[in-house]
Structure formats: C-alpha cells, structure tokens
C-alpha positions in Angstrom: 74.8 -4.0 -120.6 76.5 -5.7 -118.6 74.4 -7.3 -115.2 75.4 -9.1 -111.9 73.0 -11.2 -109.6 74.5 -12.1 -106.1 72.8 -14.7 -103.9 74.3 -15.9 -100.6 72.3 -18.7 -98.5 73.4 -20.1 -94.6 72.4 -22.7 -93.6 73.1 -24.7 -89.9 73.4 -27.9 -89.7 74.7 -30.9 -86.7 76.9 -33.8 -87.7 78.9 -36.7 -86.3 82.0 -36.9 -88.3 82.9 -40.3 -87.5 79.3 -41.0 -89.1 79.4 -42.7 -92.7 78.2 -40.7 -95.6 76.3 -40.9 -98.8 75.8 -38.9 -101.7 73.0 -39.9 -103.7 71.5 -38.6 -107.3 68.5 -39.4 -108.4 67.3 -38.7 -112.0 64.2 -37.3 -112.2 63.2 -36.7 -115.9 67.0 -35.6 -117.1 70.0 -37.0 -115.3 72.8 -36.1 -113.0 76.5 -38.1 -113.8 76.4 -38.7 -109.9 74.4 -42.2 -109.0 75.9 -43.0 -105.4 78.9 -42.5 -103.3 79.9 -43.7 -100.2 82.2 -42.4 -97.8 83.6 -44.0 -94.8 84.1 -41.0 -92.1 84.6 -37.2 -92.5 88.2 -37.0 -93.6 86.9 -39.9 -96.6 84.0 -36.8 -97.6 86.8 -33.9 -97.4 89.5 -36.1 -99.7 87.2 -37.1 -102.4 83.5 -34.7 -102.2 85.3 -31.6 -104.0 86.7 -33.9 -106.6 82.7 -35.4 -107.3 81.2 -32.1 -106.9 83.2 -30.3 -109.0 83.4 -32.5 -112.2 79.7 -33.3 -111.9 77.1 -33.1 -115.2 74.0 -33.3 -115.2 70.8 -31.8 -117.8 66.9 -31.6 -117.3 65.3 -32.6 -113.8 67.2 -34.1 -111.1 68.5 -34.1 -107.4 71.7 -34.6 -105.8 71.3 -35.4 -102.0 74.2 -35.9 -99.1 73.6 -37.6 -96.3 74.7 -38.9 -92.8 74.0 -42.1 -92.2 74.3 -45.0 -89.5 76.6 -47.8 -90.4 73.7 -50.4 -91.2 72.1 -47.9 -93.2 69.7 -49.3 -96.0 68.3 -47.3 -99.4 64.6 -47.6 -100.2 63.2 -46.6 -103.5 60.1 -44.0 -103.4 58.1 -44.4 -106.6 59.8 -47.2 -107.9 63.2 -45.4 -109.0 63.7 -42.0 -106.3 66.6 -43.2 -103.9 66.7 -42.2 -99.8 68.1 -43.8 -97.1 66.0 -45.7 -94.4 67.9 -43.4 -91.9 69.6 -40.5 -92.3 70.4 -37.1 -92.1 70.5 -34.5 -95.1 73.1 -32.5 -95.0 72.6 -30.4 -97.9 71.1 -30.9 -101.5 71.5 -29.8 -104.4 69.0 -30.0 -107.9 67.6 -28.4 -111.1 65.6 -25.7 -110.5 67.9 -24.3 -107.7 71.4 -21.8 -108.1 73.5 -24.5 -109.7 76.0 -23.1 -112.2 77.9 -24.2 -115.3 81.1 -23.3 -112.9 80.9 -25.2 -109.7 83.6 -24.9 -106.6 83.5 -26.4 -103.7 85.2 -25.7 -100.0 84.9 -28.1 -97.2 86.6 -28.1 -94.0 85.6 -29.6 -90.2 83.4 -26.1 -89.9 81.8 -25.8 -93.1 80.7 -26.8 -96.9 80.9 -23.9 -98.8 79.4 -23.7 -102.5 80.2 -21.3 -105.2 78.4 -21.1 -108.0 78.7 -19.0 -111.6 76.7 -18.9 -114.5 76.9 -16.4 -117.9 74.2 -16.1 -120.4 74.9 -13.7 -123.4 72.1 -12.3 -125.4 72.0 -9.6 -128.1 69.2 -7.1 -128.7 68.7 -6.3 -132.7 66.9 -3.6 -132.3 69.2 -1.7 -130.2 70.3 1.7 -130.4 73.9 1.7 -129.6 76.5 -1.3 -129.1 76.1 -1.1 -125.3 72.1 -2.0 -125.8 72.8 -4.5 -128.2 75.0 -6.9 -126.2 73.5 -8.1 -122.6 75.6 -10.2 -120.4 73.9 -11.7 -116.9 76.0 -13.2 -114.6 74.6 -14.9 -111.8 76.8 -16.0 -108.8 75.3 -18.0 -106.0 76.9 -18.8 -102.7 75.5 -21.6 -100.3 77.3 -21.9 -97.0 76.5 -24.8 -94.2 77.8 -24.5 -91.2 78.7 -27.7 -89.2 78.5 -28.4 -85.8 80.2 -30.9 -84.5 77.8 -33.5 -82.8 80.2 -36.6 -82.4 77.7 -38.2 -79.7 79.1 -37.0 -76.1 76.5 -34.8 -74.5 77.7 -31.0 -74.1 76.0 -28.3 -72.7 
C-alpha cells in the first residue's frame, strides 16, 4: 500500500534586504553540517542559501536558524554552547523534530523562501495476505513557504 502525506505551512514575514544575514546551527545532542554563515546583503543570501540548504546533513537533535541582523551584530552563547544573535530577526528555522526530509529543495527569490521537502520510508508486513499488504511505502512531502515583505527602512503607508 502505497501512502501520501501532504503538509503546506505560510508563513509572513518583514525584511530589509540591504540587511546582513546569518545562518546559524546549533547542535543540540546530534549535529547539523551547518555551524555559521554569513551573508553580506540579500542578493549574497539568494547566490549562495540554496547551495547551503540543499547539501546540508545533519542526525539526532539540532536547529538551523536564519537571521537578519544589524551590521554590528554580536552572537551570545545560551547555556554555554546554543548560538543567537544579540539582535536580530528570525526569518525562518529549521530543526529535528520538524518536516525536514532526506530530499531538500530550496526556492528563493525577493518575494519569497520556499521549502520542499520529501521523505520515503518502506516497510513490509509478514504477515500479510497478499503482496499489496505486505509492502507499505509512506511518503511524506512538506512544503514551507515565507513570504517576504520588503521593509528596506522608508516609511510607507
């Protein structure tokens, strides 16, 4: 049998792209291959975020957090090893126990980050009946869209 799980999540969210950025993982007990990346504006996080996103590993408990931050910005450690910035705004995150996938893909553009995520597991049933019972296939597909607002500092009504 053969079974599909579809998730979609919006989300809304303001930005300055002329902002820097961070992306910052934080191990929590397993790991995640992505420590801390900087990016200098907007068009830095469109050339090189799909690249990082898409090619990341990670096992057991962690998170994966992006932020905007000021240009002075400053990480603190929480607990002694958890990275956040003094200042900053979170853009998205991702971690463990969320929709992640073994299959990752990533759109961004100036309107939106858009997340696709896919994940098979295979199981088999010996005590089925027929061959139909005996082989079960889940695949889960999880969609996260954020929607970006432009927020580049002039006031607008």
């Amino acid at each position: 049998m053969i079974t599909i799980d579809a998730r979609r999540t919006l989300k809304y969210k303001y930005f300055n792209r002329f902002s820097k950025f961070i992306l910052l993982g934080n191990n929590v007990d397993g790991r995640v291959s992505v420590q801390f990346e900087e990016f200098k504006n907007w068009e830095d996080v469109k050339a090189r975020l799909k690249r990082i996103i898409e090619t990341i590993t990670f096992e057991g408990e962690w998170k994966l957090d992006f932020y905007q931050v000021p240009e002075n910005y400053k990480i603190k450690l929480l607990y002694g090893y958890y990275k956040v910035p003094v200042r900053g705004k979170n853009l998205f995150h991702l971690q463990y126990d969320e929709f992640i996938g073994e299959i990752i893909k990533l759109h961004i553009d100036d309107s939106m980050i858009h997340f696709y995520f896919l994940s098979e597991y295979v199981s088999f049933d010996d005590n089925a009946e027929t061959y139909e019972e005996y082989l079960n296939v889940n695949v889960y597909e999880d969609f996260l869209t954020i929607l970006l607002f432009n927020r580049d500092g002039k006031k607008k009504n």
